[in-house]
PyMOL CGO cylinders between C-alpha atoms (Angstrom):
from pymol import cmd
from pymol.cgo import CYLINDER

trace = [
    CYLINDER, -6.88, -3.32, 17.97, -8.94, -5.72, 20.08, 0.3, 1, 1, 1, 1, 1, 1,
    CYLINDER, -8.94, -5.72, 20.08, -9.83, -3.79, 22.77, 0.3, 1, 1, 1, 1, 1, 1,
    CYLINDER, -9.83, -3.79, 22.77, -10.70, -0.66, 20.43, 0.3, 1, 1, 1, 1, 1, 1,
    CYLINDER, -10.70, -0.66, 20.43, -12.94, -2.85, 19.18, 0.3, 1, 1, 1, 1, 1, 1,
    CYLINDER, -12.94, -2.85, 19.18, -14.53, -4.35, 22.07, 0.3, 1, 1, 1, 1, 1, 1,
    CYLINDER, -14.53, -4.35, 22.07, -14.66, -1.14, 24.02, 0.3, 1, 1, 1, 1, 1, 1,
    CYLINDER, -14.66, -1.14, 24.02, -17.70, -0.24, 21.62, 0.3, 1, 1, 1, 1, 1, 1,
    CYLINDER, -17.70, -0.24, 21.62, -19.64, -3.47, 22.62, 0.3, 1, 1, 1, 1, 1, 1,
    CYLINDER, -19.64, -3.47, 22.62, -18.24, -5.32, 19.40, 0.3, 1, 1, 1, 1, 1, 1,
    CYLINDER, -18.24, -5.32, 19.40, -16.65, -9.02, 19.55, 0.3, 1, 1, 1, 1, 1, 1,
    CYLINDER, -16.65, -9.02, 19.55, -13.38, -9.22, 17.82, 0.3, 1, 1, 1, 1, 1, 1,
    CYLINDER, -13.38, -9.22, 17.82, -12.58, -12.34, 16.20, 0.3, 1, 1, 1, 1, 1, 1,
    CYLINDER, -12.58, -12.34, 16.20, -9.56, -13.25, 14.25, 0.3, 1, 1, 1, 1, 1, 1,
    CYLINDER, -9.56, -13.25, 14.25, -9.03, -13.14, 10.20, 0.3, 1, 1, 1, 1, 1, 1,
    CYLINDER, -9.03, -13.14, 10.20, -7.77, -15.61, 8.26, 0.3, 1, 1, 1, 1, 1, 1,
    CYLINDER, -7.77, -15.61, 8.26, -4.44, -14.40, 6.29, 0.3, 1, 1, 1, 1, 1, 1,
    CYLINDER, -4.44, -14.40, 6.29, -5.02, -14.33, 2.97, 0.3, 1, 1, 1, 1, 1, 1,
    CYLINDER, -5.02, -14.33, 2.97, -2.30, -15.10, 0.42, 0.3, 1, 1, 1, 1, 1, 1,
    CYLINDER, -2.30, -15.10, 0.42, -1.36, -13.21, -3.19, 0.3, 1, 1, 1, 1, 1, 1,
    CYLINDER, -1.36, -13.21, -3.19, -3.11, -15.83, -5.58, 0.3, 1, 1, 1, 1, 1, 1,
    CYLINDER, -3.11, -15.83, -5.58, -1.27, -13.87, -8.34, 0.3, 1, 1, 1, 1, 1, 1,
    CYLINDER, -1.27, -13.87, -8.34, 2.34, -12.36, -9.48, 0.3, 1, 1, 1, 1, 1, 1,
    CYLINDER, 2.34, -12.36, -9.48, 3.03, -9.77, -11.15, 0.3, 1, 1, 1, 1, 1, 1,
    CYLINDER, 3.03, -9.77, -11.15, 5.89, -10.13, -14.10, 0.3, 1, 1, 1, 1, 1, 1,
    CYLINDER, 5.89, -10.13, -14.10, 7.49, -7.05, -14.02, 0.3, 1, 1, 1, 1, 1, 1,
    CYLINDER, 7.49, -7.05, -14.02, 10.46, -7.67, -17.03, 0.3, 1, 1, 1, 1, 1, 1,
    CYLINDER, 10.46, -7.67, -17.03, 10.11, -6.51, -20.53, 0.3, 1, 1, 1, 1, 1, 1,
    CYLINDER, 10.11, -6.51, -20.53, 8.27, -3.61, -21.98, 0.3, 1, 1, 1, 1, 1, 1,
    CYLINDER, 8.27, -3.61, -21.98, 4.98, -3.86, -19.57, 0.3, 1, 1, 1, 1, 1, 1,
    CYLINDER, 4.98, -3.86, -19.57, 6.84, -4.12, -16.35, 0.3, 1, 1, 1, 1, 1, 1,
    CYLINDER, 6.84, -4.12, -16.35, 8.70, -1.29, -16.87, 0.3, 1, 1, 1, 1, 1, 1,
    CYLINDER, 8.70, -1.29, -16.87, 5.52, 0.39, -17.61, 0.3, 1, 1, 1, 1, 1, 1,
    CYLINDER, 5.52, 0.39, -17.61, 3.52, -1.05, -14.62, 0.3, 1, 1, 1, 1, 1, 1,
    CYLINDER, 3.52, -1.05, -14.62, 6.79, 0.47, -12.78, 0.3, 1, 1, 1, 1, 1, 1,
    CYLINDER, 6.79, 0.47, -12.78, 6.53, 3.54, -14.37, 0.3, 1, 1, 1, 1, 1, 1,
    CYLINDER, 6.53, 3.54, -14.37, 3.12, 4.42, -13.87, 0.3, 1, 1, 1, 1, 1, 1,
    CYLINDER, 3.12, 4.42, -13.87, 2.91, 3.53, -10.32, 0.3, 1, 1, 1, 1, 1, 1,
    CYLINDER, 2.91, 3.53, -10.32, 6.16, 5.61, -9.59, 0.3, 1, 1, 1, 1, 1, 1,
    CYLINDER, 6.16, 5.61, -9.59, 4.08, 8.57, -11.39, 0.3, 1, 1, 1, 1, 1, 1,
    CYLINDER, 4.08, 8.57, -11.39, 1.40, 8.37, -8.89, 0.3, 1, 1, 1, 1, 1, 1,
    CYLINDER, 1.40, 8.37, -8.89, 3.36, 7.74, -5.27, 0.3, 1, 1, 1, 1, 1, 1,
    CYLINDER, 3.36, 7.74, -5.27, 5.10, 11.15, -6.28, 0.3, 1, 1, 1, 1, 1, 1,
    CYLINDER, 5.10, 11.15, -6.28, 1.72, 13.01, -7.55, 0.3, 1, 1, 1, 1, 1, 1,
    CYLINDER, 1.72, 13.01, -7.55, 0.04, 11.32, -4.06, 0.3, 1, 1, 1, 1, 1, 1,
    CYLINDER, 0.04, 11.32, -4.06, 2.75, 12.10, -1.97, 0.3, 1, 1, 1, 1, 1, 1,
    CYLINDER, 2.75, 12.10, -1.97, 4.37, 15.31, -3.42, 0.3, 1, 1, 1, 1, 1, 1,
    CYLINDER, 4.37, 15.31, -3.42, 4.54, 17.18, -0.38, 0.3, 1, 1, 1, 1, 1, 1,
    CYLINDER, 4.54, 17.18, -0.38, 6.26, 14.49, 1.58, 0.3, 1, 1, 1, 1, 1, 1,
    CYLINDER, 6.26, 14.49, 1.58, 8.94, 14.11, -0.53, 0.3, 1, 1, 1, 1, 1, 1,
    CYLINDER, 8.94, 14.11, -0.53, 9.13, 17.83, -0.99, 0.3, 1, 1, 1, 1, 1, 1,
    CYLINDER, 9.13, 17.83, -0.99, 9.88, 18.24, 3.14, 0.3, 1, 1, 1, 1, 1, 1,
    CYLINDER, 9.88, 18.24, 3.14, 12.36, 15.05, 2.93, 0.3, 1, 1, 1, 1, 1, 1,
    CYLINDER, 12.36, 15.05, 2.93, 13.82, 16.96, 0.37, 0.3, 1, 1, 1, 1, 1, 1,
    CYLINDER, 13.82, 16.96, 0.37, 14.30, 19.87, 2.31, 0.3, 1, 1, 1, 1, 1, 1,
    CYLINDER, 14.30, 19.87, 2.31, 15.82, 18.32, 5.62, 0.3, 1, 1, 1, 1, 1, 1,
]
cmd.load_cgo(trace, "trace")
């Protein structure tokens, strides 16, 4: 990634890491619907993909 970066005349410099500050409780009635809901949209997002994986 550095030298993409420097190859257009930009300095790269390094990032700190930065750490999950929260956590997400995912037992009981609004985990399972946090799970849910995010399950709905990785198979409207990648339908396709999982259509072909499907198929193989």
């Amino acid at each position: 990634m550095n030298r993409k970066v420097e190859a257009y005349g930009v300095g790269a410099i390094q990032r700190p890491k930065i750490k999950a500050k929260k956590s997400l409780d995912l037992s009981g009635v609004l985990g399972r619907q946090i799970v849910k809901s995010e399950t709905k949209l990785a198979l409207r997002t990648h339908s396709n993909t999982f259509k072909k994986l499907a198929d193989m």
